[in-house]
C-alpha positions in Angstrom: 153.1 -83.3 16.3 151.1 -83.6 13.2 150.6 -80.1 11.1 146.8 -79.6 11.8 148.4 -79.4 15.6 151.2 -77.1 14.4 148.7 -74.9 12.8 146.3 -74.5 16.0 148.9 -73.4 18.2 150.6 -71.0 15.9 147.0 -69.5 16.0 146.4 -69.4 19.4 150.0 -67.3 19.7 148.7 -65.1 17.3 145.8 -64.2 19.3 147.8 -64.1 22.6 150.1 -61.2 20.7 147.0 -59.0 19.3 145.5 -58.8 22.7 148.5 -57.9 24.3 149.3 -55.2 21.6 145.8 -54.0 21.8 145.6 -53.7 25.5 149.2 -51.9 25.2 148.2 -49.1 22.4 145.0 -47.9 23.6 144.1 -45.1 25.9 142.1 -47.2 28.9 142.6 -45.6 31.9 142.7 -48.5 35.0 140.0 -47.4 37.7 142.5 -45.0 40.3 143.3 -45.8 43.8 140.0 -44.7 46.1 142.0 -42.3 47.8 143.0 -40.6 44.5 139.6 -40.8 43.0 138.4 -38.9 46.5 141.2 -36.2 46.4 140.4 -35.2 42.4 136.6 -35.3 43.2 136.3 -31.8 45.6 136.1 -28.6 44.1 138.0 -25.4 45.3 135.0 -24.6 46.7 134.7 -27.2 49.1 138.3 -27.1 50.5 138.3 -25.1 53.7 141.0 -22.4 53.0 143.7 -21.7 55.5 143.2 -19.8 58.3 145.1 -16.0 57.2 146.9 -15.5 60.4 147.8 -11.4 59.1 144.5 -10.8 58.5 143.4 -7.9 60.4 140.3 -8.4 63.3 136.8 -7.2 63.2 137.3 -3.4 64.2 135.5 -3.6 67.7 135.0 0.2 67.9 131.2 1.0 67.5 130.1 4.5 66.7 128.5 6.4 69.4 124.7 6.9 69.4 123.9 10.3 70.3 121.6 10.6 73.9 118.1 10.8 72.8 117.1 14.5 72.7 115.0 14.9 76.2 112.9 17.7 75.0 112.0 16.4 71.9 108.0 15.6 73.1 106.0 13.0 71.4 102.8 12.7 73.9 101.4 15.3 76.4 102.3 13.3 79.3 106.4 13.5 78.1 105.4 17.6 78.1 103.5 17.4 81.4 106.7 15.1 83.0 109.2 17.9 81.8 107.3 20.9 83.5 106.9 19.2 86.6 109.2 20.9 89.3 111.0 23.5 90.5 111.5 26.4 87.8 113.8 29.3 88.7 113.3 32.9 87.1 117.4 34.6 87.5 116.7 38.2 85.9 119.8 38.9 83.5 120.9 41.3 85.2 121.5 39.6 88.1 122.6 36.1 87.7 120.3 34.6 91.0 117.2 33.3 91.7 114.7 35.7 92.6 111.5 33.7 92.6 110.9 29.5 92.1 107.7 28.1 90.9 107.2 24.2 92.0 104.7 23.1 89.7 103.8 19.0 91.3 102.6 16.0 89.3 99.3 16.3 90.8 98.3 20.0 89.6 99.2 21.7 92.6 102.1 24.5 92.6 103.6 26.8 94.7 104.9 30.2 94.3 107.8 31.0 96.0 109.1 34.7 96.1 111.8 34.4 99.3 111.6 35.9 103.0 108.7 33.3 103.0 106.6 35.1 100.8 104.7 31.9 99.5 101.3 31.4 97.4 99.6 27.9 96.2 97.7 27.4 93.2 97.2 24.8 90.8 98.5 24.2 87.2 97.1 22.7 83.8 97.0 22.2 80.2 95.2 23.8 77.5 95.1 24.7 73.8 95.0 27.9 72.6 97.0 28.5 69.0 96.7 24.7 68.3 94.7 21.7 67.1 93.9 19.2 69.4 95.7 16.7 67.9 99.1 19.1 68.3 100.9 18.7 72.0 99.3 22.3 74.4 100.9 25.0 74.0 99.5 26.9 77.0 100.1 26.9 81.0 97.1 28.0 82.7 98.0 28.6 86.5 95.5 29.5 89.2 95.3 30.6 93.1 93.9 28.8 95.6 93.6 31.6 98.3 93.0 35.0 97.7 96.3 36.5 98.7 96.3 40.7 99.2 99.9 41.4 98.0 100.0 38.8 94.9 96.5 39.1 92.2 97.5 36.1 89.6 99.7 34.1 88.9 98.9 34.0 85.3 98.3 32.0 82.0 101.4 31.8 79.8 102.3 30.5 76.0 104.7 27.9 76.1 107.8 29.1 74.2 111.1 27.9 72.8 112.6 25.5 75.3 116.5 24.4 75.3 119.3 22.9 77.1 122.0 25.2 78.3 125.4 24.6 80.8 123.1 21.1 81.9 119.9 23.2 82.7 116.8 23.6 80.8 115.4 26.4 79.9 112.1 27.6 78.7 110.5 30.9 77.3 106.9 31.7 78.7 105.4 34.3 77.5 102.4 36.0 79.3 98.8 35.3 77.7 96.0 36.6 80.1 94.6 39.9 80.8 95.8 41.9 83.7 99.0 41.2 85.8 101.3 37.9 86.7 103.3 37.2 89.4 106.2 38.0 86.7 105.3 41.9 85.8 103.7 42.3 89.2 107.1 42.2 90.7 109.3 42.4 88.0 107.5 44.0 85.2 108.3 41.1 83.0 105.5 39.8 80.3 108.2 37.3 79.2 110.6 35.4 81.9 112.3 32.6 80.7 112.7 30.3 83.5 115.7 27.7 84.3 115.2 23.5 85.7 118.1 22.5 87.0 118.2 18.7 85.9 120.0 15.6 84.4 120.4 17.3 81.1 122.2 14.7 78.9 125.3 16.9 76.7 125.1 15.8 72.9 128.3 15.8 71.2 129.4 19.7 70.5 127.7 20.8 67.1 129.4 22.0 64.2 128.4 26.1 63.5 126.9 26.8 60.2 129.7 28.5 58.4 128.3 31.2 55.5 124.8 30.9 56.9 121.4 32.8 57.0 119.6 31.6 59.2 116.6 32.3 62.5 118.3 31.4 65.7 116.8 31.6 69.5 119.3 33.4 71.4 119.5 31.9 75.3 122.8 33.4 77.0 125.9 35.8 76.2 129.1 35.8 77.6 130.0 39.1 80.1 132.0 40.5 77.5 129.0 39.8 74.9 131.9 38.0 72.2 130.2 34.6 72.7 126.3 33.9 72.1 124.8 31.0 73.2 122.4 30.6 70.1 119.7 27.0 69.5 118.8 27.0 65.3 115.4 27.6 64.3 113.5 26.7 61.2 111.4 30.0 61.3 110.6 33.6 63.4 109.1 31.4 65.8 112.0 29.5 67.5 110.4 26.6 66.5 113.5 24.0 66.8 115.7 21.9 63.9 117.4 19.3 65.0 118.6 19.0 68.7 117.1 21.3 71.7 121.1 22.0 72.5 122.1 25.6 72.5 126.2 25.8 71.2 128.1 28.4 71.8 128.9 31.1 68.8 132.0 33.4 68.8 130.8 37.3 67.4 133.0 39.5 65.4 133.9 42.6 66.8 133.0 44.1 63.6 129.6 42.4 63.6 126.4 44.4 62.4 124.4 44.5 65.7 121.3 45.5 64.1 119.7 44.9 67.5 122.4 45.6 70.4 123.1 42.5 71.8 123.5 43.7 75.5 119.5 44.5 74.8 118.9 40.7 73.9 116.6 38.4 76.5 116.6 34.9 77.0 114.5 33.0 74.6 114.4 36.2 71.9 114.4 34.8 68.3 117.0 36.5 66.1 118.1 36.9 62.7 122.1 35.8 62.1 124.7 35.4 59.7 127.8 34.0 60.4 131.5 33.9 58.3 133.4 31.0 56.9 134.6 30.3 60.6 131.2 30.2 62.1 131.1 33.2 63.7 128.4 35.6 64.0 128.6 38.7 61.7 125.5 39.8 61.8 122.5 40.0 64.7 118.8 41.6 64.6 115.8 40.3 66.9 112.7 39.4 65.1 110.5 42.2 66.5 108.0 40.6 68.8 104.9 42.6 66.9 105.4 40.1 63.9 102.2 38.1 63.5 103.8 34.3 64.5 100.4 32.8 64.5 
């Protein structure tokens, strides 16, 4: 081998080392296995977690809605639908019916005052303390015979109305000149009458503990230390919230300002009750106060 031989291929070995050191000493990362590259690519975001098998289920248990309020009237035919049937007066100091008045969808009504004592009439709407946008606010009821033992049946002011023991109940309070069928018979200006019906029961209500407040008082118990009260925003019964009447416990020391043995179904009173709810004070709202 002559020396100009010698010398190429001690080059070419020198260029074969370099490379390899080169290749060796650098940081060149080789291209990764697929699966690798694939694995390193998703984020924590997109890997589903696993299923917590001691986490707790979706509670199930939905609160109660409360039963509409039935006697909470949007539209005169919702009013009409309501007074349609069979109303009972039961005088308080009696506990029975002593006279029903059917009044039927198609304005007709009869009086019915027992040992078949019977009078027809017919029944309607009107406005007398009200705009005409507001809901009526008065019966008007007429006879359709003259009848020699019974003049009128009479024209009444609708009243506070309520729901008590699964019965309605409504105040109606005498508007027209003269005599009704009520103080013709029973010298009352004022009955408040009783529909049996499906009365839906709202959950009890809580009694306003350390409160003022108007009240329309509906029943008592025989002993008079329970009232049977429905709140009211002002001296006219006019309802708050549900038309439910709850039942309130009276001191014994309470301030009857007006005996309660002298209160009538659908009188608006005055109360005031302790920290336990219970009624320490009573007066009726004199029924001379100018409500409208």
């Amino acid at each position: 081998m002559n020396k100009r031989k010698i010398l190429r291929f001690i080059a070419a070995c020198v260029c074969v080392l370099l490379a390899s050191a080169l290749t060796a000493g650098c940081g060149v990362r080789l291209a990764p296995d697929p699966t690798e590259a694939e694995d390193h690519g998703r984020t924590a975001a997109s890997v589903p977690a696993a299923a917590d098998a001691t986490a707790p289920e979706a509670s199930s248990d939905v609160p109660e809605t409360p039963p509409a309020d039935p006697l909470a009237f949007t539209t005169e035919e919702e009013l009409r639908a309501f007074l349609t049937g069979v109303w009972d007066y039961v005088p308080d100091d009696l506990g029975y019916s002593v006279l029903t008045l059917e009044l039927r969808a198609d304005g007709g009504l009869t009086v019915n005052r027992g040992a078949g004592a019977a009078y027809e009439g017919t029944w309607r709407l009107e406005r007398l303390y009200v705009s005409d946008a507001a809901l009526p606010d008065w019966l008007c009821c007429s006879l359709s015979d003259d009848y020699p033992d019974l003049w009128a049946i009479g024209d009444y002011l609708l009243g506070p109305r309520t729901i008590v023991d699964g019965a309605y109940m409504m105040k109606w309070t005498q508007v027209n000149n003269g005599d009704s069928v009520f103080s013709q018979f029973f010298d009352v200006y004022d009955p408040a009458l009783v529909k049996q019906g499906a009365a839906e029961a709202a959950a009890p209500a809580e009694r306003p503990a350390n409160t003022h407040m108007y009240a329309v008082f509906w029943k008592e118990s025989e002993d008079g230390g329970v009232l049977w009260l429905d709140d009211a925003i002002d001296i006219r019964g006019e309802n708050t919230g549900r038309h439910d009447s709850i039942p309130y416990p009276v001191q014994p020391t309470a301030d009857q300002r007006t005996p309660i043995d002298s209160l009538h179904p659908g009188d608006v009173v005055e109360i005031q009750t302790d920290a336990s709810g219970a009624v320490i004070m009573v007066r009726k709202i004199p029924e001379d106060f100018d409500m409208y």
